[in-house]
N, C-alpha and C positions, 0 to 999 in steps of 0.2 A: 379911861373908860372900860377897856377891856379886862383892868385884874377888879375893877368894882361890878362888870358883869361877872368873871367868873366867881366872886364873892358870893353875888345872891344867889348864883345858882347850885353854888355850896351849900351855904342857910337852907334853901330849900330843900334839898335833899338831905341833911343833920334836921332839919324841923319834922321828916315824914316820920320820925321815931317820937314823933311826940306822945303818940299811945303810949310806949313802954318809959319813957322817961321826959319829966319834966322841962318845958322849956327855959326857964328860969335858971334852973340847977344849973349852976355852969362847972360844977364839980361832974356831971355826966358827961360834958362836954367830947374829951378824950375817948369815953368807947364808944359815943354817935357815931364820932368820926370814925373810926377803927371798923365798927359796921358797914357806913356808909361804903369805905373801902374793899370789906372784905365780900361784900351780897357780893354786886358783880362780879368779882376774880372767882366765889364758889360757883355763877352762873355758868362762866366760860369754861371755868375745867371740869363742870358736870357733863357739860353740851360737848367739850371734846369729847371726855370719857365716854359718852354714850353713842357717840357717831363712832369712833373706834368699835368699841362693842358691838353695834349691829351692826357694821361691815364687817367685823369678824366672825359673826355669826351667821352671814348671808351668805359668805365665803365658806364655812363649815357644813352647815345646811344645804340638803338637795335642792335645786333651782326648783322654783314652783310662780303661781300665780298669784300677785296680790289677792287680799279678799277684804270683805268689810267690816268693819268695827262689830263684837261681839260673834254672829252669826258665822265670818270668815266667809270663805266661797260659795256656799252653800247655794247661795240665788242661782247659781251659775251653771250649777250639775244638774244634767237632764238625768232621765229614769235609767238609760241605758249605762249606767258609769264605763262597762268596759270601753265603749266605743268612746265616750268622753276621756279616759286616762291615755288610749292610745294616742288620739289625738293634740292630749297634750306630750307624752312621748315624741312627737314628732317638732317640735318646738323645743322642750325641755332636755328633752337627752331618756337614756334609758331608767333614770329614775329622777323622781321629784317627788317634791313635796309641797301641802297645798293644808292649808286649816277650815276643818269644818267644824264650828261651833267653836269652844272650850280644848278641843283636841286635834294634837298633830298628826297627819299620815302621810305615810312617804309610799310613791305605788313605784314597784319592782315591774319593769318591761322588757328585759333580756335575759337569755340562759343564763348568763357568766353571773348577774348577778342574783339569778334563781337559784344558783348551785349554791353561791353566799349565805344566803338566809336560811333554805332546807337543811342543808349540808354541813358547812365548815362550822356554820355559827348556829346550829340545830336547837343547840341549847339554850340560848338567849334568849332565841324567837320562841320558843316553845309552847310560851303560855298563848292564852287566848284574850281575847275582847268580845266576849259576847252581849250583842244586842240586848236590850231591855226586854224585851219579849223571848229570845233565847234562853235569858233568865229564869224566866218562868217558866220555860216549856221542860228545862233540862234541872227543876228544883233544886235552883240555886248552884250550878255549876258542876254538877254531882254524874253527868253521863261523859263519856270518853269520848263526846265530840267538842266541848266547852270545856272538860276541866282543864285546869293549868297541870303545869307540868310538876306532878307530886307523886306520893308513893299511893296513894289511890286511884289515880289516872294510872300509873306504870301497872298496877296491880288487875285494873281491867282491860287494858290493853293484852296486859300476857292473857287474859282467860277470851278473847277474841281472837286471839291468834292462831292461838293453839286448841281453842274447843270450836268455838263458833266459825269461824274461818278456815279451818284448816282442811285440806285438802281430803283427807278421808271425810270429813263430815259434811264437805259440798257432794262427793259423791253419792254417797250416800242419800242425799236427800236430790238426786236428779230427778226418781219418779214424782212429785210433786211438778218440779219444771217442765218436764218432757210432756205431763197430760196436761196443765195450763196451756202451753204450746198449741197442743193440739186442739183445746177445746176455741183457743184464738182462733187459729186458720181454718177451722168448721164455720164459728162464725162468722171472717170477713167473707171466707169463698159463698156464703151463704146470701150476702147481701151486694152483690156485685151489683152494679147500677145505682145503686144508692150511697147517699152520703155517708160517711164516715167520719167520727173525732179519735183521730189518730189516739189523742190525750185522753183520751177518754179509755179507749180499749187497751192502752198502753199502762195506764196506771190502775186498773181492776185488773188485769193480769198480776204487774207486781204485787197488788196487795193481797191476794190469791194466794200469788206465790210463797211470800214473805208468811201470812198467817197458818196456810196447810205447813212451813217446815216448824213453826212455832209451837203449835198448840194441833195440828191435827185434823180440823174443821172439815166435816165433810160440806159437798154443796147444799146440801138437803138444812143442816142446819146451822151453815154459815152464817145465814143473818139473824139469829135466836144466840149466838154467841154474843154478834159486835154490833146489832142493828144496824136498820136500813140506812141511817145517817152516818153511819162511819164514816164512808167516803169524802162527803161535807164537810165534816171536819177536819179530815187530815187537807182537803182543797184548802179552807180556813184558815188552818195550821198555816202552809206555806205562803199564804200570801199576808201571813201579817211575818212571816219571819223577813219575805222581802220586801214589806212596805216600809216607807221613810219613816221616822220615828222619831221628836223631835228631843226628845230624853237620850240619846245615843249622842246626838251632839254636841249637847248641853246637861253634862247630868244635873245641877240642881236643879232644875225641874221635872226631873223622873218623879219626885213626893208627888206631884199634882195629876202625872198624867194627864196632860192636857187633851192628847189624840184619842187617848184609853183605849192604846193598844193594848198595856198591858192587863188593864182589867177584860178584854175579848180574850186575850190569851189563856189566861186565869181560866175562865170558863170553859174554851175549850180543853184544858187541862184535866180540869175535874169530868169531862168526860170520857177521857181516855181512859181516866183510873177506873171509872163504875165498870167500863168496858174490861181493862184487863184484872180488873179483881173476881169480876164475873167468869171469863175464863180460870182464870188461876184456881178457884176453887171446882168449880166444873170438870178441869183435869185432876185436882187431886180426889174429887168424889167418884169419878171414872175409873181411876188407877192407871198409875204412868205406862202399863201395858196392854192397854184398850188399843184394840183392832174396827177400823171402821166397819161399816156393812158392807159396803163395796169393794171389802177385802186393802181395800188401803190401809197402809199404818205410820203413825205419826212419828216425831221427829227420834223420840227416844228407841219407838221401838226397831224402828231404821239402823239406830246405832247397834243395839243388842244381837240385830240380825246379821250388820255388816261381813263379819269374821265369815259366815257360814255359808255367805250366797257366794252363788257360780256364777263365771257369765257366761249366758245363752248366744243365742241367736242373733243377731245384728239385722234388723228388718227395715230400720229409718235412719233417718241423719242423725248421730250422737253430738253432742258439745264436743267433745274430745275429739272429730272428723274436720271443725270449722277450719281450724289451720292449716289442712288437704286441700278447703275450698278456696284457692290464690285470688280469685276474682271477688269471692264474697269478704273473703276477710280484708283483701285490701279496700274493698266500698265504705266497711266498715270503719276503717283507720283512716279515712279520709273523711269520711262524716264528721269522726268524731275530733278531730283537726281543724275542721273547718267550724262546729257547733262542738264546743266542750259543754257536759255538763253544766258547772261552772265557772263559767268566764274569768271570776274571780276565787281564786281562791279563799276556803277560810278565813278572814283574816286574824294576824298573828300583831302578839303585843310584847316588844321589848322591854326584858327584865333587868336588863342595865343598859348604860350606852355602849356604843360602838361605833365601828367605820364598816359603812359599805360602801362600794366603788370610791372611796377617796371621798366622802361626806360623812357626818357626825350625825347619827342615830340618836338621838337623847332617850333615856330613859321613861319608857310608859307610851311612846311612841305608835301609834298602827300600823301596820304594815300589809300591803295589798298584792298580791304579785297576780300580775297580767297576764290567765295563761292564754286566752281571745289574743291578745296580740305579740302574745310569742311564739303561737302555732301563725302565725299570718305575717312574720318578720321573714324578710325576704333573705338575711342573714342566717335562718336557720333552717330552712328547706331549700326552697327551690324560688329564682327570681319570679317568675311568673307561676303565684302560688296560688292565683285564684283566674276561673271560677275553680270550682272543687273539679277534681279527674279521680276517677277509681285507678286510671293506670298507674297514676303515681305512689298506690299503698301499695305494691310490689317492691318499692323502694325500702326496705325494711330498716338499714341503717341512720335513715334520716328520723322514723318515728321513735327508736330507740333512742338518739341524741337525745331528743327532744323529752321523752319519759326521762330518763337518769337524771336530769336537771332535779327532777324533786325526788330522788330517792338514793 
């Protein structure tokens, strides 16, 4: 009974080939069976093969959290990511990795291996992954804060360092700071008892600041340069740079632009341009050596003058005294330790593989590095790092650590 059951249950499985060959044919006979044989045996050494495989790759790859078919983790991450990567930090180890969408990223939580990515392997990480909207705001990857790492990124890098940035040319352009300064503290000592948006008088200063070393703008006809809705804009600007965006996730669907950020961006774009084409030609119809009315003078002629001026009198607090003031400047370094600008870094896109901390980096990779909670690792200050102490920016050696990590 039993070799005539395993008989039929033979025929049955040589008959399931009856699509590709005839049952009759008993000249097929031979490779039905040879099929029949051979499916399963390719089954099981697929199904080793590939369990080998992704244990070797789960093993090579930073530990991270499962996620779901297509989207990956995504459901799972609230607004605040830093606070969300730390906490998986604390589970995961000092780095992991996690898929959002169509892409992988690995988020960095420790000095040791901040220094890896800045530093030893500077070069890999170099280039960028900018956002769909970054895209557009920086026309096509073309400013020194999104391009990748080429001879035109290297090439305005040196003219920021060495013109815009450099140390004579911030001097130079202090009287711009020092009267924004002052025209702030006229107006909060002015409204004492009254509300305040920190943000608010915070970011008209900067762009104050930022526009008179630019172009020159006196108050009078600051807003006939860049109009009343500047500000709106650039508010615009950054909240669609940090809003979610489902095309970063998933690029095949950036053509449709479902959220259409990037068409908001777009539009804010082209206002920028009417705005600085408007300047642009307003100082070339001026001449680069226009002197305001108020006896102020713009960026160039600041430079022209540089060589020739003396210093006077010392009447108020200079930039160059804040490192005198031990209590102010350490408030400061504690603030900014406890609230960094931002949380996250940049983030950076690996141009081949590699190894950080003993995991495999694959090529085209994201990479996030946490500086929220690498100023808040109790590993790299002080065990009892919060709530925030001004006493403790006295400590100077600790915030140093902590900076040389990315530089």
């Amino acid at each position: 009974m039993t070799p005539n059951f395993g008989a039929q249950i033979y025929l049955k499985i040589t008959d399931f080939w009856s699509w590709r060959w005839q049952i009759d044919n008993h000249q097929d006979h031979f490779a039905r069976t040879i099929l029949t044989i051979m499916v399963p045996l390719l089954i099981f050494l697929w199904y080793q093969y590939m369990e080998v495989y992704i244990r070797k790759g789960k093993t090579l790859l930073p530990p991270g959290p499962y996620g779901l078919p297509v989207v990956g983790y995504l459901p799972f991450l609230t607004f605040n990511l830093h606070e969300r990567f730390t906490e998986m930090s604390h589970r995961y180890g000092p780095i992991s990795s996690l898929r959002l969408g169509s892409k992988l990223h690995v988020v960095v939580n420790s000095v040791e291996l901040a220094k890896v990515v800045t530093r030893d392997l500077d070069k890999t990480f170099a280039n960028r992954s900018p956002p769909f909207t970054a895209l557009t705001l920086s026309y096509g990857m073309l400013d020194v804060v999104w391009s990748n790492n080429n001879a035109h990124w290297r090439k305005m890098r040196k003219l920021m360092v060495s013109q815009v940035l450099s140390n004579a040319n911030l001097d130079a352009c202090a009287g711009f700071r020092t009267n924004e300064v002052r025209k702030v503290v006229r107006d909060v000592y002015g409204r004492i008892g009254k509300r305040i948006d920190i943000n608010k008088v915070a970011f008209d200063a900067e762009l104050n600041v930022v526009t008179g070393m630019l172009w020159g703008c006196s108050e009078e006809n600051h807003s006939s340069y860049i109009g009343n809705g500047f500000r709106e804009v650039e508010f615009k600007i950054l909240e669609l740079l940090g809003a979610p965006n489902i095309s970063d996730f998933i690029p095949m669907l950036s053509w449709f632009d479902l959220q259409g950020r990037q068409r908001e961006m777009q539009k804010q774009t082209e206002h920028l341009d009417r705005v600085f084409d408007k300047i642009i030609r307003g100082r070339i119809n001026g001449g680069s050596r226009k002197v305001e009315e108020d006896g102020r003078k713009d960026f160039v002629q600041i430079l022209l003058e540089l060589k020739d001026k003396k210093d006077g009198p010392i009447s108020i607090v200079e930039e160059c005294h804040l490192s005198k003031l031990t209590y102010l400047d350490a408030v400061i370094k504690e603030t900014f330790r406890i609230h960094p600008p931002l949380p996250l870094l940049i983030q950076r896109c690996a141009n081949e593989s590699c190894t950080v901390g003993g995991y495999m980096i694959p090529k085209g990779t994201i990479v996030h590095i946490n500086v929220w909670a690498i100023h808040r690792d109790p590993r790299n200050c002080w065990e009892k790092n919060m709530p925030r102490s001004p006493a403790r920016g006295e400590d100077v050696g600790v915030y140093i650590s902590i900076a040389l990590a990315f530089f």
